[in-house]
C-alpha positions in Angstrom: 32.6 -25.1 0.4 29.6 -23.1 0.3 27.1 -22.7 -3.4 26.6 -19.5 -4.7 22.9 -20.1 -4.5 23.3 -20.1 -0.8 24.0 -16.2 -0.6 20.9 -15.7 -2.8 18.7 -13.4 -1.4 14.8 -13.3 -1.7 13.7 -10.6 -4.1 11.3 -8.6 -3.1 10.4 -4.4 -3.7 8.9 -2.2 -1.0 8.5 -5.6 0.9 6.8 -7.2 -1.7 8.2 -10.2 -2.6 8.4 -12.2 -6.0 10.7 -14.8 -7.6 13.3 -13.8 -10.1 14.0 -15.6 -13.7 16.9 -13.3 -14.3 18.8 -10.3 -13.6 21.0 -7.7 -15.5 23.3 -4.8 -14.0 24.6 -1.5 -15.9 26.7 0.2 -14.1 29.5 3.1 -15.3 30.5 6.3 -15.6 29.1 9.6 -17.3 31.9 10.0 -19.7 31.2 12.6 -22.4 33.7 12.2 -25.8 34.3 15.7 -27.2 36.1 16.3 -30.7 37.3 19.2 -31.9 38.1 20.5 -35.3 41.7 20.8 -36.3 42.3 18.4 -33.5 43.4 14.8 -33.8 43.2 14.0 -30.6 39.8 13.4 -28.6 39.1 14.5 -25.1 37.1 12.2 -22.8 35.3 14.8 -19.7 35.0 12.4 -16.9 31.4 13.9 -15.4 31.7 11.5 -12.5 29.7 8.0 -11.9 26.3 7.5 -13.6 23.5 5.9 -11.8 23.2 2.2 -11.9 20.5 0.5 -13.2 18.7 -2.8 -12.4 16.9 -4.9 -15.2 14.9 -7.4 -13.0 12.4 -10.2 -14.9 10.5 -11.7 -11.8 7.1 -13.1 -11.7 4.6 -14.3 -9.2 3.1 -17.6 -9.7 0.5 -19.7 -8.0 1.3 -22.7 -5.8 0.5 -24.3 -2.7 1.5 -21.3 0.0 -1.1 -18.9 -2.0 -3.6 -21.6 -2.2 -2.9 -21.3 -6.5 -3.7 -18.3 -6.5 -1.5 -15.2 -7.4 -3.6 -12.8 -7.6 -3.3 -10.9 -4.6 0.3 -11.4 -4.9 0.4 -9.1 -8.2 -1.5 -7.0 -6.8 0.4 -6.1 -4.0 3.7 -5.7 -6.6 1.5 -3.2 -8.6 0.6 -1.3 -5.4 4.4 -1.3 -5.1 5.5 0.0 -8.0 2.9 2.7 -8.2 4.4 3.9 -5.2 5.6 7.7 -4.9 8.8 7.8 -3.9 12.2 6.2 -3.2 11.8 2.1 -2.3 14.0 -0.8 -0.6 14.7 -3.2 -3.6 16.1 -6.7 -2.2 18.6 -8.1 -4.9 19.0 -11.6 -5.3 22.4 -10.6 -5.6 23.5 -7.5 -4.3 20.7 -7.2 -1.2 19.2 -4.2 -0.5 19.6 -1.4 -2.1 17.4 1.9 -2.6 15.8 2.7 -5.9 13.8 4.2 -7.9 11.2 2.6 -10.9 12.4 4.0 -13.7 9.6 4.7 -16.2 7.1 1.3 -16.1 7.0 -1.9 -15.2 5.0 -3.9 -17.6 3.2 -7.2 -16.8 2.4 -9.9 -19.3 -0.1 -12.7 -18.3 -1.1 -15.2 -21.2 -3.9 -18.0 -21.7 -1.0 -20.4 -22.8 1.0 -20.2 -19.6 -1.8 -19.6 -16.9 -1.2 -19.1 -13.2 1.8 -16.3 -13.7 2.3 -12.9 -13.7 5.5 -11.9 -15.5 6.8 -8.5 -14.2 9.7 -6.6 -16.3 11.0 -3.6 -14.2 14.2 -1.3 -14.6 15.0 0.1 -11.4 17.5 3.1 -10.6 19.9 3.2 -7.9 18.9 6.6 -6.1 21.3 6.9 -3.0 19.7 8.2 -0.1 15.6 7.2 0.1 13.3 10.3 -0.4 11.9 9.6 3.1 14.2 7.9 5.4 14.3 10.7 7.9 12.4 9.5 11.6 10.7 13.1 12.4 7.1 12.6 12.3 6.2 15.5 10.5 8.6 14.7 7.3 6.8 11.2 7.2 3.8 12.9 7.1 4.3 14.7 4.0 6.2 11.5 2.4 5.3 8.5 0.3 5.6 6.2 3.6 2.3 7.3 5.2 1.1 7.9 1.7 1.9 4.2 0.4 0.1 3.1 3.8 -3.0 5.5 4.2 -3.7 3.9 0.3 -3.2 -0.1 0.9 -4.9 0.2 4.3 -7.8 2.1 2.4 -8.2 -0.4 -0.6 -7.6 -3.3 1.7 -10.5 -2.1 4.4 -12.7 -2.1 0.8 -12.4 -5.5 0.6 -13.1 -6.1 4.6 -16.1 -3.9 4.1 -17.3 -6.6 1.5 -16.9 -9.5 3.4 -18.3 -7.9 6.3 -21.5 -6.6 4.7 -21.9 -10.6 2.7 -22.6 -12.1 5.8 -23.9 -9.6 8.7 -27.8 -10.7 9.0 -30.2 -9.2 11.7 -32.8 -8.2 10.2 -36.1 -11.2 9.6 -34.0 -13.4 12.4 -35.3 -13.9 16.1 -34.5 -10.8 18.8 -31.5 -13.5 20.4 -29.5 -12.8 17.2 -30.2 -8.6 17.4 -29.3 -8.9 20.7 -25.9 -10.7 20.4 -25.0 -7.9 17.4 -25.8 -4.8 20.0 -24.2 -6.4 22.9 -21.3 -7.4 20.9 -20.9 -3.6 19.3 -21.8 -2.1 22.9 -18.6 -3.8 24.1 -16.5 -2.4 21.3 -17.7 1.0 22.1 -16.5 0.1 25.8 -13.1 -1.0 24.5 -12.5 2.0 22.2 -13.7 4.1 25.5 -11.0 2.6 27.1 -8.1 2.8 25.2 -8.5 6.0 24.2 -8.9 7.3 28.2 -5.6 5.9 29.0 -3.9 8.0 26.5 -5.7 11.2 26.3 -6.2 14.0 29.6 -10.0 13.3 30.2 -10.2 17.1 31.8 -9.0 18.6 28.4 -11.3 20.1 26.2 -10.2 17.8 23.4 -10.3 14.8 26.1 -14.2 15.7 26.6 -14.8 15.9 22.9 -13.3 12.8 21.8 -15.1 11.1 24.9 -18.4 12.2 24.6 -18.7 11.5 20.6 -17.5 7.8 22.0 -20.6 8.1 24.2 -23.2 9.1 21.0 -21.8 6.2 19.2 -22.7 3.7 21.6 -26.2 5.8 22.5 -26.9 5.2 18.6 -26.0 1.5 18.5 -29.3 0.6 19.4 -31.0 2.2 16.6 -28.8 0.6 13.6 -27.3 -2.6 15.3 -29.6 -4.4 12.6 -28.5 -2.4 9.3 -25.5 -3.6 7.9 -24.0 -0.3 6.1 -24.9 1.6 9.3 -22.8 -0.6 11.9 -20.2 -0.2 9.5 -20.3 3.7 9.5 -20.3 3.6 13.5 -17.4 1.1 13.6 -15.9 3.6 11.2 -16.4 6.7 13.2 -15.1 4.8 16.2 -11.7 4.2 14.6 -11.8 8.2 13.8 -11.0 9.0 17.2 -7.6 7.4 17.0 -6.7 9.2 13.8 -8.2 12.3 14.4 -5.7 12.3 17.5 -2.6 12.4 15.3 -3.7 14.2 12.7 -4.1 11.8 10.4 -8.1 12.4 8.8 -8.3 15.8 11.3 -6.2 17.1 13.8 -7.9 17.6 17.2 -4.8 18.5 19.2 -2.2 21.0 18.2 0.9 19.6 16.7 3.1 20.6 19.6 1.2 18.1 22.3 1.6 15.4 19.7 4.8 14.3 21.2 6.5 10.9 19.9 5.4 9.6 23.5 2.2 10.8 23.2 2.2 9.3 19.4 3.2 6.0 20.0 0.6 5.5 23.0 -2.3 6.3 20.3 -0.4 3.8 18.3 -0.4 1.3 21.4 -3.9 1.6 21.8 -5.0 1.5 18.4 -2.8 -1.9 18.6 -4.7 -3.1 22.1 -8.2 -3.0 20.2 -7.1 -5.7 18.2 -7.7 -8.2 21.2 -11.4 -7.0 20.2 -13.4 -10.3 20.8 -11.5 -12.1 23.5 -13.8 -11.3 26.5 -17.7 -11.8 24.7 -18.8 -14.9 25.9 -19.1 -18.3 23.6 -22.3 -18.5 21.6 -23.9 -22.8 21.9 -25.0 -23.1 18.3 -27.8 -25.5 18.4 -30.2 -24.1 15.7 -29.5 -22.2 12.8 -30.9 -19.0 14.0 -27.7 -19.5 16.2 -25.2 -20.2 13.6 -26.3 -17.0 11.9 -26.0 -15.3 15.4 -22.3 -16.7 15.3 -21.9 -15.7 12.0 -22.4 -12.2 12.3 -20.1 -12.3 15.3 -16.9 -13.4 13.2 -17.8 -10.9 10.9 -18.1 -8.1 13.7 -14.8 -8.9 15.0 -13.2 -9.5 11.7 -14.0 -6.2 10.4 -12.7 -4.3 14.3 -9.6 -6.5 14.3 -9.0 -5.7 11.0 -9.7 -1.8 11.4 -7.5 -2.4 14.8 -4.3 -3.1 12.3 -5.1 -1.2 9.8 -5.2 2.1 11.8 -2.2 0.6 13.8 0.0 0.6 10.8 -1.1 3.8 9.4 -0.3 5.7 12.8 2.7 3.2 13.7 4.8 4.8 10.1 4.4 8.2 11.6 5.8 8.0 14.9 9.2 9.6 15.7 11.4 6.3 16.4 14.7 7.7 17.9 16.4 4.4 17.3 16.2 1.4 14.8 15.6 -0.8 17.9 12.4 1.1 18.6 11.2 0.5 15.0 11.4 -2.8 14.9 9.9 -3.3 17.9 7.1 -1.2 16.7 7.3 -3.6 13.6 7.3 -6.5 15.7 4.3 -5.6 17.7 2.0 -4.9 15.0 3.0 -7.7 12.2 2.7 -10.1 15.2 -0.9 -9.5 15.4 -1.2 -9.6 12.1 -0.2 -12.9 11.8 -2.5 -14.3 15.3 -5.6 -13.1 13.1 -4.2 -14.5 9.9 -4.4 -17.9 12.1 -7.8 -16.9 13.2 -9.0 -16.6 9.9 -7.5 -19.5 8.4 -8.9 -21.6 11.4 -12.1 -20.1 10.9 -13.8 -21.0 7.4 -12.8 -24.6 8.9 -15.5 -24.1 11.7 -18.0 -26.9 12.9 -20.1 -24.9 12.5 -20.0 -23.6 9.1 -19.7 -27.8 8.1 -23.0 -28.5 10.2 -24.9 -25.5 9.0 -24.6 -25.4 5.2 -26.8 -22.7 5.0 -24.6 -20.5 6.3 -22.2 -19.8 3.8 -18.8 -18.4 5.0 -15.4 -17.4 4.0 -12.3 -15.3 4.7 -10.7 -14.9 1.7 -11.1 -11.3 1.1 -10.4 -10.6 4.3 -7.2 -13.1 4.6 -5.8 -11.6 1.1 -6.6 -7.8 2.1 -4.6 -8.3 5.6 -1.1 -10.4 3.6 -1.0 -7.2 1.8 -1.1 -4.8 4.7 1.1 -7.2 6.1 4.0 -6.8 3.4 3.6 -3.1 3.0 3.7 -2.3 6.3 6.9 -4.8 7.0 8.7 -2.8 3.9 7.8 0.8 4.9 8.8 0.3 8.3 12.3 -1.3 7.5 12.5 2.3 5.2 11.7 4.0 8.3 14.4 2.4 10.3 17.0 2.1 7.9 19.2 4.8 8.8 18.3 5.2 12.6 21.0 4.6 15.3 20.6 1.2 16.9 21.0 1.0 20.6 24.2 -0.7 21.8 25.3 -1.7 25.2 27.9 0.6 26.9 30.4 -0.7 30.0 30.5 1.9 32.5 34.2 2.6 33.3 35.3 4.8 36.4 33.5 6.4 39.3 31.5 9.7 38.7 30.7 9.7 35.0 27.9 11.7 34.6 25.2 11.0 31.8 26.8 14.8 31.0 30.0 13.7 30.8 29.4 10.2 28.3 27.1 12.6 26.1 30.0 14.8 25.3 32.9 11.5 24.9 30.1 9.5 22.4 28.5 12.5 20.5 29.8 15.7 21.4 26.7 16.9 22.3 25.7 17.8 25.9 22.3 18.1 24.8 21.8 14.4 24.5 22.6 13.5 28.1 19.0 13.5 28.8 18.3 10.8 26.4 20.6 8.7 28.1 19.2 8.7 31.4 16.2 8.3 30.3 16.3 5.1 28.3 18.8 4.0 31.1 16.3 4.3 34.1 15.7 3.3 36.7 18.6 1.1 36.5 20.2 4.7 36.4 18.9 6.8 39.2 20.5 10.0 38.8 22.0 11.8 35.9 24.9 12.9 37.5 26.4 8.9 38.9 26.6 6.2 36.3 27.6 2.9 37.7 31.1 1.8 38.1 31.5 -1.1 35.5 27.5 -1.6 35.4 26.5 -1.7 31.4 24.1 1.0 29.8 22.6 1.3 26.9 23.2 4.3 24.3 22.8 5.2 20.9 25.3 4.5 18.3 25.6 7.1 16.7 
């Protein structure tokens, strides 16, 4: 016989999750009592169900999977509830459920009972989430890309930090200036690249975006050794993939920005987070070399982590047809996330960080500022999905059905027999033949 405990769910808000200490439920009707005078006999106006409400006590604490330390825990609830908008609540009890923060959550942290942060919030039920609509252009204008533009901005601050504590060229021998423009040379190639294979090189935009790629990398030679100004290149190199969606400018007109064309930038901004694989291995035999390898962590740190944040920013507004495409999206991104988490962590261990002492180093800013992405990401884009078709398999019965002809049986809408060719070939080959007991895949609903 199963435990109650083992349907428990684990709490968490907007993807953020914490532990719970207890729970309480109102739920009810809007029932108004009227009484008249002269009348003996009250009437009770039924004015239909009221909206139920959620007291939650939860708190994050330290122990040893945050290294005892909760801070960037909190402060990734906080981020949560400041939120605009509608958000996925995970009930231990009742799972997930959309709601609202009804007026604040307050959190109480003492000297007496260190290590905890103690969160009281009333939630709201609220139906349908402000935002769960896949067009683009709606999550645009919605707390989604909102919530993520803001985490991926105040976690890039903290990247920025750690970056500019331990980039060194100046006073150190030419090797080490050399290394740093080499290395930044390359990801001026890579950014070249990814961005050709999605944009048209002949257009006009193509040949803007392309040549300011080209002045970036012309200019690398004059900054490689000032910190705040590789930063402002690497910056500007990341603007091309925004710019192309309309996220920080908008260099093409909405119309060309198809959900194709969309989740290619989004592919590519994805692809520049393999930034660092090809540069060859540095031998550190002196300390001018352990600096040299220094600053090459922290150059790929910061691109990697620019890589995913601009991949999640452009990843929650992309038109996903299906929940399937979504998660896949989801998948894609939070599973480089978690390869340079590993990197990280594997990092600060380095031999050569132990040998070289003088070479201070650390990733904790940059480890905290990607679990938050990480979680804020996972949550929007499970809002995203939440009330997208999923794609289901479909058995094929009888000779001649058209993609026509199953468009108007499953939907009732001729309109849609495109789609189903499409995500059906080429193991479909012509709209108008589907095969005799062979199994396609369709939307559900």
């Amino acid at each position: 016989m199963s435990n109650w405990r083992d349907n428990l769910r684990t709490a968490s808000f907007r993807g953020v999750e914490f532990k719970v200490r207890d729970v309480d439920t109102s739920v009810g009707r809007r029932n108004v009592l009227h009484q008249y005078p002269g009348k003996d006999e009250p009437y009770l106006e039924d004015m239909g169900l009221d909206a139920d409400e959620f007291s939650v006590t939860g708190y994050v604490i330290q122990n040893i999977e945050n290294e005892f330390d909760y801070f960037a825990e909190r402060d990734a609830l906080i981020t949560a509830l400041r939120a605009e908008g509608v958000g996925t609540l995970v009930h231990p009890f009742l799972g997930e459920l959309q709601v609202g923060l009804k007026g604040k959550a307050t959190i109480k942290e003492t000297f007496d009972h260190g290590g905890i942060a103690i969160f009281t919030m009333t939630f709201v039920l609220a139906g349908k989430a402000e935002y769960p609509s896949s067009k683009s252009e709606e999550l645009g204008m919605s707390g989604v890309a909102a919530y993520m533009d803001t985490v991926a901005s105040e976690s890039y601050a903290k990247m920025l930090s750690s970056f500019l504590d331990k980039y060194v060229v100046a006073s150190l021998p030419d090797l080490v200036g050399d290394t740093a423009l080499g290395d930044l040379a390359s990801l001026a190639d890579d950014v070249h690249d990814e961005i050709s294979s999605v944009i048209d090189k002949n257009s006009s935009v193509g040949t803007d975006v392309l040549d300011a790629l080209f002045t970036i990398k012309n200019t690398l030679q004059y900054i490689y050794y000032v910190p705040s100004e590789v930063t402002n290149e690497i910056e500007s190199m990341f603007e091309s993939f925004t710019n192309l969606v309309g996220v920080t400018g908008s260099l093409l007109d909405e119309a060309d920005q198809t959900d194709a064309y969309r989740q290619q930038v989004t592919q590519a901004a994805i692809n520049t987070s393999n930034y660092g694989d090809g540069l060859s291995d540095i031998s550190v035999t002196t300390l001018s070399r352990a600096y040299e390898y220094r600053n090459r962590a922290a150059t790929v740190n910061l691109v990697r982590g620019s890589a995913l944040l601009m991949s999640t920013r452009l990843a929650v507004r992309v038109n996903y047809v299906s929940y399937d495409d979504a998660d896949a999206m989801m998948k894609a991104v939070t599973d480089k996330i978690d390869a340079q988490l590993e990197k990280l962590g594997d990092e600060v261990g380095s031999q050569v960080f132990t040998d070289y002492d003088e070479v201070e180093f650390d990733n904790d800013d940059d480890f905290d500022a990607l679990q938050r992405v990480r979680a804020a990401f996972a949550g929007s884009m499970r809002i995203i999905g939440a009330n997208l078709a999923k794609v289901v398999n479909y058995e094929v019965t009888g000779d001649g059905l058209s993609t026509l002809a199953l468009a108007y049986d499953l939907y009732k809408d001729l309109d849609r027999a495109d789609e189903i060719f499409n995500r059906n070939m080429p193991i479909v080959d012509h709209p108008g033949f589907l095969p005799d007991g062979g199994i396609v895949q369709v939307l559900s609903e």
